[in-house]
Biopython code that builds the backbone (N, CA, C, O; Angstrom):
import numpy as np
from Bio.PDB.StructureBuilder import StructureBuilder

atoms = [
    (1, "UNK", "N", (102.242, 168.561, 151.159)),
    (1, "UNK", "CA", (101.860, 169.434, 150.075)),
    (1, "UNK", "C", (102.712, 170.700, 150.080)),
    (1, "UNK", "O", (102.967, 171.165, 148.969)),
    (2, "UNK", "N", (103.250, 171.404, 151.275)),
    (2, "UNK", "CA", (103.849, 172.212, 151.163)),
    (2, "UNK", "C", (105.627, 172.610, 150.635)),
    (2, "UNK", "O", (106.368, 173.535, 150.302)),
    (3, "UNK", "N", (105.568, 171.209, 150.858)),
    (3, "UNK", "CA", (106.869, 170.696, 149.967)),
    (3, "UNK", "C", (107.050, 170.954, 148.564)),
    (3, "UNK", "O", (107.883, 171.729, 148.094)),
    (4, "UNK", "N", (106.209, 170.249, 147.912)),
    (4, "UNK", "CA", (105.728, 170.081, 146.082)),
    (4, "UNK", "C", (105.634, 171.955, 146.162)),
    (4, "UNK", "O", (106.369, 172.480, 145.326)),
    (5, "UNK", "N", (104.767, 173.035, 147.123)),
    (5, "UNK", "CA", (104.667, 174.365, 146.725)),
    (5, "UNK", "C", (106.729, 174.638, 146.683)),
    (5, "UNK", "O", (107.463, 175.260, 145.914)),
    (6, "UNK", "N", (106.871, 174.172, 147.376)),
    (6, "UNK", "CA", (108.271, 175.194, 147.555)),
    (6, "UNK", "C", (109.048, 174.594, 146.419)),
    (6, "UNK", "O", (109.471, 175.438, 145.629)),
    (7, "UNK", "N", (109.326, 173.408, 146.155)),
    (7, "UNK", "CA", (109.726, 172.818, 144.855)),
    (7, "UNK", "C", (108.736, 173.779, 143.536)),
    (7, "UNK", "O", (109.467, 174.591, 142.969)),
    (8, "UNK", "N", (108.027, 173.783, 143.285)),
    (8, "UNK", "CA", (107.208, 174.853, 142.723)),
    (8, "UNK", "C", (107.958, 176.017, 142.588)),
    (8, "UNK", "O", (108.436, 176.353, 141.505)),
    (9, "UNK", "N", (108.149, 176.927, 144.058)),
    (9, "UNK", "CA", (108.478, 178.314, 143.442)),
    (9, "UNK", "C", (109.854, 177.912, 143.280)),
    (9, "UNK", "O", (109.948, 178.267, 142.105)),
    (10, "UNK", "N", (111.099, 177.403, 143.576)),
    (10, "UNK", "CA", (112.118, 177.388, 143.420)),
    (10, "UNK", "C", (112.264, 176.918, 141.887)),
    (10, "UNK", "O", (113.163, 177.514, 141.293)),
    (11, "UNK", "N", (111.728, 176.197, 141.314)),
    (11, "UNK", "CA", (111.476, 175.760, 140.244)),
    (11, "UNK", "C", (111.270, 177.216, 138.792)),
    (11, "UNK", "O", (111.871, 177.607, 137.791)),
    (12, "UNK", "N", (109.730, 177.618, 139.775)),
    (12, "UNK", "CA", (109.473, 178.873, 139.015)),
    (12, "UNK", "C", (110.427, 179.944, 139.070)),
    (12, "UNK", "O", (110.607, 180.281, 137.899)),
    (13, "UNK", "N", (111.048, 180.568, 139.741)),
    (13, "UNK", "CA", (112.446, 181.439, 139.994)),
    (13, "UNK", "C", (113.099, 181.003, 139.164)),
    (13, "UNK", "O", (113.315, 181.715, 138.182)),
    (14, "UNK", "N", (113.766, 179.436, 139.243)),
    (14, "UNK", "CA", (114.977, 179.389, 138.045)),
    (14, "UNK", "C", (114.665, 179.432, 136.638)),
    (14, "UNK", "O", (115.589, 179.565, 135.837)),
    (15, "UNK", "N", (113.409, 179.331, 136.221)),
    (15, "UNK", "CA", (112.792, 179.360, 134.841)),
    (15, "UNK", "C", (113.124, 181.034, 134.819)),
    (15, "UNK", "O", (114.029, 181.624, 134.227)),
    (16, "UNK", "N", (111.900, 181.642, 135.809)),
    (16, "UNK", "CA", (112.084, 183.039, 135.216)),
    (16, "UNK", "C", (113.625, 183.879, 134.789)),
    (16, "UNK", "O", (113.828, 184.570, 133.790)),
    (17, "UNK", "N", (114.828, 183.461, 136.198)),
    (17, "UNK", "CA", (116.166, 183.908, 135.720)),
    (17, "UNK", "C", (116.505, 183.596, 134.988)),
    (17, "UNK", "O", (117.470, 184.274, 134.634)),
    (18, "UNK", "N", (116.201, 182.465, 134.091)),
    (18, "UNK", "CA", (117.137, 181.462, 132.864)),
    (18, "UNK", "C", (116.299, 182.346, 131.280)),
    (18, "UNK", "O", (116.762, 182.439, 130.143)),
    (19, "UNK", "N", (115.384, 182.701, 131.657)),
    (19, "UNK", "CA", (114.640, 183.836, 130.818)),
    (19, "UNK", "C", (114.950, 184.878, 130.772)),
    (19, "UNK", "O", (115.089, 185.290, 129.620)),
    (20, "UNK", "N", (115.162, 185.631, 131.607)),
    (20, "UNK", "CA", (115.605, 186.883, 131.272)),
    (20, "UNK", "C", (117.404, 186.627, 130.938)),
    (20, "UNK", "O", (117.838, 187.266, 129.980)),
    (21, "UNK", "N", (118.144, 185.959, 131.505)),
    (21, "UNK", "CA", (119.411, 185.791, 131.399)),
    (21, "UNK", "C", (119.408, 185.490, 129.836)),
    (21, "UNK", "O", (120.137, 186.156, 129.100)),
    (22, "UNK", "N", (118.490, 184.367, 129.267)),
    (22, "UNK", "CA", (118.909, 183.908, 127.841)),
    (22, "UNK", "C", (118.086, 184.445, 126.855)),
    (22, "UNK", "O", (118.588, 184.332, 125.737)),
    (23, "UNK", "N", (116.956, 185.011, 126.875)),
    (23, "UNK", "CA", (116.356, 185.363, 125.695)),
    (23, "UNK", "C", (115.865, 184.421, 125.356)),
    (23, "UNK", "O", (115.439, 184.590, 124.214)),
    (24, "UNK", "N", (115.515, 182.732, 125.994)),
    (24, "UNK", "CA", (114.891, 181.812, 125.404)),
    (24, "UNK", "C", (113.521, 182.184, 126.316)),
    (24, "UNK", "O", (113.285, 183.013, 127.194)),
    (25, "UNK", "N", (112.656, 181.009, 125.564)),
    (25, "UNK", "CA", (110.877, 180.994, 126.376)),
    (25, "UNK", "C", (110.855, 180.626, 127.401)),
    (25, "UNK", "O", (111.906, 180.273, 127.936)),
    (26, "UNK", "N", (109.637, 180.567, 128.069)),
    (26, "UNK", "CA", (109.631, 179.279, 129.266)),
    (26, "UNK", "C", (109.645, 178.285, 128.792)),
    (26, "UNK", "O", (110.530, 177.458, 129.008)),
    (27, "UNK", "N", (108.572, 178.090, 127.946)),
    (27, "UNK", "CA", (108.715, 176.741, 127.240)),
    (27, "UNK", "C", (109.789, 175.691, 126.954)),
    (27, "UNK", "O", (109.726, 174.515, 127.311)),
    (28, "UNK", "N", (110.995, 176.381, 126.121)),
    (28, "UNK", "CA", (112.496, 176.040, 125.783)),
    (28, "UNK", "C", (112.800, 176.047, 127.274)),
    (28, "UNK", "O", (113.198, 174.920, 127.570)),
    (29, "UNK", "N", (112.777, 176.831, 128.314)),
    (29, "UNK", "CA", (113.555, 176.384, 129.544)),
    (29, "UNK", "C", (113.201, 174.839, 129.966)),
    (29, "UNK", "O", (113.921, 173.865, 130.184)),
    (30, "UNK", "N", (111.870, 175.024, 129.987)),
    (30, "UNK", "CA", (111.278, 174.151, 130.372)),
    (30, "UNK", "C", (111.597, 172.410, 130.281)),
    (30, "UNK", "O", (111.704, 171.539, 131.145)),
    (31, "UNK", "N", (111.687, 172.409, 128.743)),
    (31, "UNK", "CA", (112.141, 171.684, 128.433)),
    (31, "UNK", "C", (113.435, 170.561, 127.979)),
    (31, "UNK", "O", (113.624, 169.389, 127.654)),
    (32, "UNK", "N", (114.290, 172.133, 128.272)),
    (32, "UNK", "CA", (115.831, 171.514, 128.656)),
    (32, "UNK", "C", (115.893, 171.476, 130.004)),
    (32, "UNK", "O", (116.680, 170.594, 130.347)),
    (33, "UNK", "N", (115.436, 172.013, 130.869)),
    (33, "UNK", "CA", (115.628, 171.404, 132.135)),
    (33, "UNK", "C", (114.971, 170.038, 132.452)),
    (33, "UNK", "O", (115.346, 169.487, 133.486)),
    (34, "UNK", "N", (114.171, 169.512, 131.799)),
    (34, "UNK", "CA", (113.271, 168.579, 131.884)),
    (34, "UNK", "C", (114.155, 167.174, 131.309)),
    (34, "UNK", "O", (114.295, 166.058, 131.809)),
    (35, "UNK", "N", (114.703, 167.822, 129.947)),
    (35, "UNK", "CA", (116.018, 167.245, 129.534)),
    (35, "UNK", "C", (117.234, 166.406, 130.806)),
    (35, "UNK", "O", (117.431, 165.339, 131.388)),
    (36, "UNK", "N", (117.697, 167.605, 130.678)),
    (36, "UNK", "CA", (118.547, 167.784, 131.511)),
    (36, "UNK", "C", (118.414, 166.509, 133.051)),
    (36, "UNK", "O", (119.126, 165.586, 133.445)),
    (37, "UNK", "N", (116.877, 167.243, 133.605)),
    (37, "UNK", "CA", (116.793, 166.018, 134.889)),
    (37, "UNK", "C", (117.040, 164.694, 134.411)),
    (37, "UNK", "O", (117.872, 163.890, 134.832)),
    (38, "UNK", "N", (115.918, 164.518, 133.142)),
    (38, "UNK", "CA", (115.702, 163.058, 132.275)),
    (38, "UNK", "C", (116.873, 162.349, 132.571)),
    (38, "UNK", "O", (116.768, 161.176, 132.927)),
    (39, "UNK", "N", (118.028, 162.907, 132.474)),
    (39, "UNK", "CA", (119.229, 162.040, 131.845)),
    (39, "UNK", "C", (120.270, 162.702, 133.526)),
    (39, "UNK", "O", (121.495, 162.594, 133.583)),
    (40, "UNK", "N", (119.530, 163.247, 134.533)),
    (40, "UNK", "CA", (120.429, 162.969, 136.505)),
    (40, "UNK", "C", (121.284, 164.174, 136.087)),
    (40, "UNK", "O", (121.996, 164.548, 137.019)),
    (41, "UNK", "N", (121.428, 164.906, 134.940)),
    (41, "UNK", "CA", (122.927, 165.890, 135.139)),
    (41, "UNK", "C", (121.837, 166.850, 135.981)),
    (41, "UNK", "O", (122.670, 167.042, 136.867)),
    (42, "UNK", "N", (120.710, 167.593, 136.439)),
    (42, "UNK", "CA", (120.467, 168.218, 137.373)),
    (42, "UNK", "C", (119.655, 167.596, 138.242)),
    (42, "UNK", "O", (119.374, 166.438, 137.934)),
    (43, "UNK", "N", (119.026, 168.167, 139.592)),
    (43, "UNK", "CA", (117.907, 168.166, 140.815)),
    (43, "UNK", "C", (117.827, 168.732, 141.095)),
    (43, "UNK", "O", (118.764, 169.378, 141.563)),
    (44, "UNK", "N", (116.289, 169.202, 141.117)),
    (44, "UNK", "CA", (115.771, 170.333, 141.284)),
    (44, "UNK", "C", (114.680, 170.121, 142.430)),
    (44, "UNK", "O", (113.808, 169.263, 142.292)),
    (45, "UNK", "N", (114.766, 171.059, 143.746)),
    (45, "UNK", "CA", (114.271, 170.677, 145.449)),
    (45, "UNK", "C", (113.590, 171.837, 145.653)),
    (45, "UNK", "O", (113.638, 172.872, 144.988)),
    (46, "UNK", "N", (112.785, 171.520, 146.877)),
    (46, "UNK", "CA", (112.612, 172.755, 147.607)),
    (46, "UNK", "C", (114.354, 173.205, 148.289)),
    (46, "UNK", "O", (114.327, 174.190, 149.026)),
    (47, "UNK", "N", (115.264, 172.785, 148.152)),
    (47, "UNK", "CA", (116.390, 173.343, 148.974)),
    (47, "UNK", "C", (117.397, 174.083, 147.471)),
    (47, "UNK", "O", (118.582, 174.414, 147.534)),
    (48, "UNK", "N", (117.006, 174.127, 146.930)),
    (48, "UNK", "CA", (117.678, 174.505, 145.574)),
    (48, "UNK", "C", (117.897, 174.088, 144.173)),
    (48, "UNK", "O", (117.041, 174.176, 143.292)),
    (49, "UNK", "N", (118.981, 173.672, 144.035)),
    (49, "UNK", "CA", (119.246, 173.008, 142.571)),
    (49, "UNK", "C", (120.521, 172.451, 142.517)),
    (49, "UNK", "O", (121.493, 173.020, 143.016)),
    (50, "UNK", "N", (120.600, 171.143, 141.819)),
    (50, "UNK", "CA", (122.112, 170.163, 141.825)),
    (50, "UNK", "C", (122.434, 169.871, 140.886)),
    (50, "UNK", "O", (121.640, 169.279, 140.155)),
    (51, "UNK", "N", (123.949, 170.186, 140.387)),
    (51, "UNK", "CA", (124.562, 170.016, 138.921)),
    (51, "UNK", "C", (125.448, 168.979, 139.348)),
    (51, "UNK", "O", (126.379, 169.180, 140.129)),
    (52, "UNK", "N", (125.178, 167.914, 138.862)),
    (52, "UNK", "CA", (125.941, 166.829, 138.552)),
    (52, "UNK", "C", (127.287, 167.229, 137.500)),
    (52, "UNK", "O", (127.043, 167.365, 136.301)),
    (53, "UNK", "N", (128.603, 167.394, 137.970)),
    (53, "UNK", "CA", (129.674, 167.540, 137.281)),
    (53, "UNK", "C", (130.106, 166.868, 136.217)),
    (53, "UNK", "O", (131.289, 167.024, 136.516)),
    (54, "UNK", "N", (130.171, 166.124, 135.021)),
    (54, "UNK", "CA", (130.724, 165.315, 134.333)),
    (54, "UNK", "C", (131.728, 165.888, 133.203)),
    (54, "UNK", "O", (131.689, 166.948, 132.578)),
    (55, "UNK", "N", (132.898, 164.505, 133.151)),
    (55, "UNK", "CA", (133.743, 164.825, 132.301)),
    (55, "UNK", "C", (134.992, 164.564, 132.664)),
    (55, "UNK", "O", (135.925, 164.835, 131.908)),
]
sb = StructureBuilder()
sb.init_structure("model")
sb.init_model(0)
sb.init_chain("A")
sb.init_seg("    ")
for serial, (resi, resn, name, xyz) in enumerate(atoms, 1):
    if name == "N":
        sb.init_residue(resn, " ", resi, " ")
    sb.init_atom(name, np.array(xyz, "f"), 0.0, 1.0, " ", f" {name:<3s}", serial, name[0])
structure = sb.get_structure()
C-alpha cells in the first residue's frame, strides 16, 4: 500500500507543476496524462516519471 501512496504523491506533484507551468486544470492534466500513458509514450512510479522518445 505504501507504494500506490508514493505513486500518488509523485503523481500529485506533477499535476500540480504542469498547472501552474500551463494555465491548464487538473482535470485537462489529468487527462492528457492519462492519454498519454493510454498509448506507453509516458510511466508514471513511485521513482518518478518516463518519456518514451519517439520519432
Amino acid at each position: 500500500m505504501k507504494k500506490n501512496r508514493s505513486y500518488s504523491v509523485t503523481k500529485q506533484l506533477l499535476v500540480k507543476n504542469l498547472v501552474q507551468e500551463t494555465g491548464l486544470t487538473n482535470l485537462e492534466i489529468e487527462k492528457a496524462l492519462q492519454e498519454l500513458s493510454d498509448y506507453g509514450l509516458i510511466k508514471i512510479s513511485s521513482q518518478g516519471m518516463a518519456i518514451k522518445v519517439v520519432g
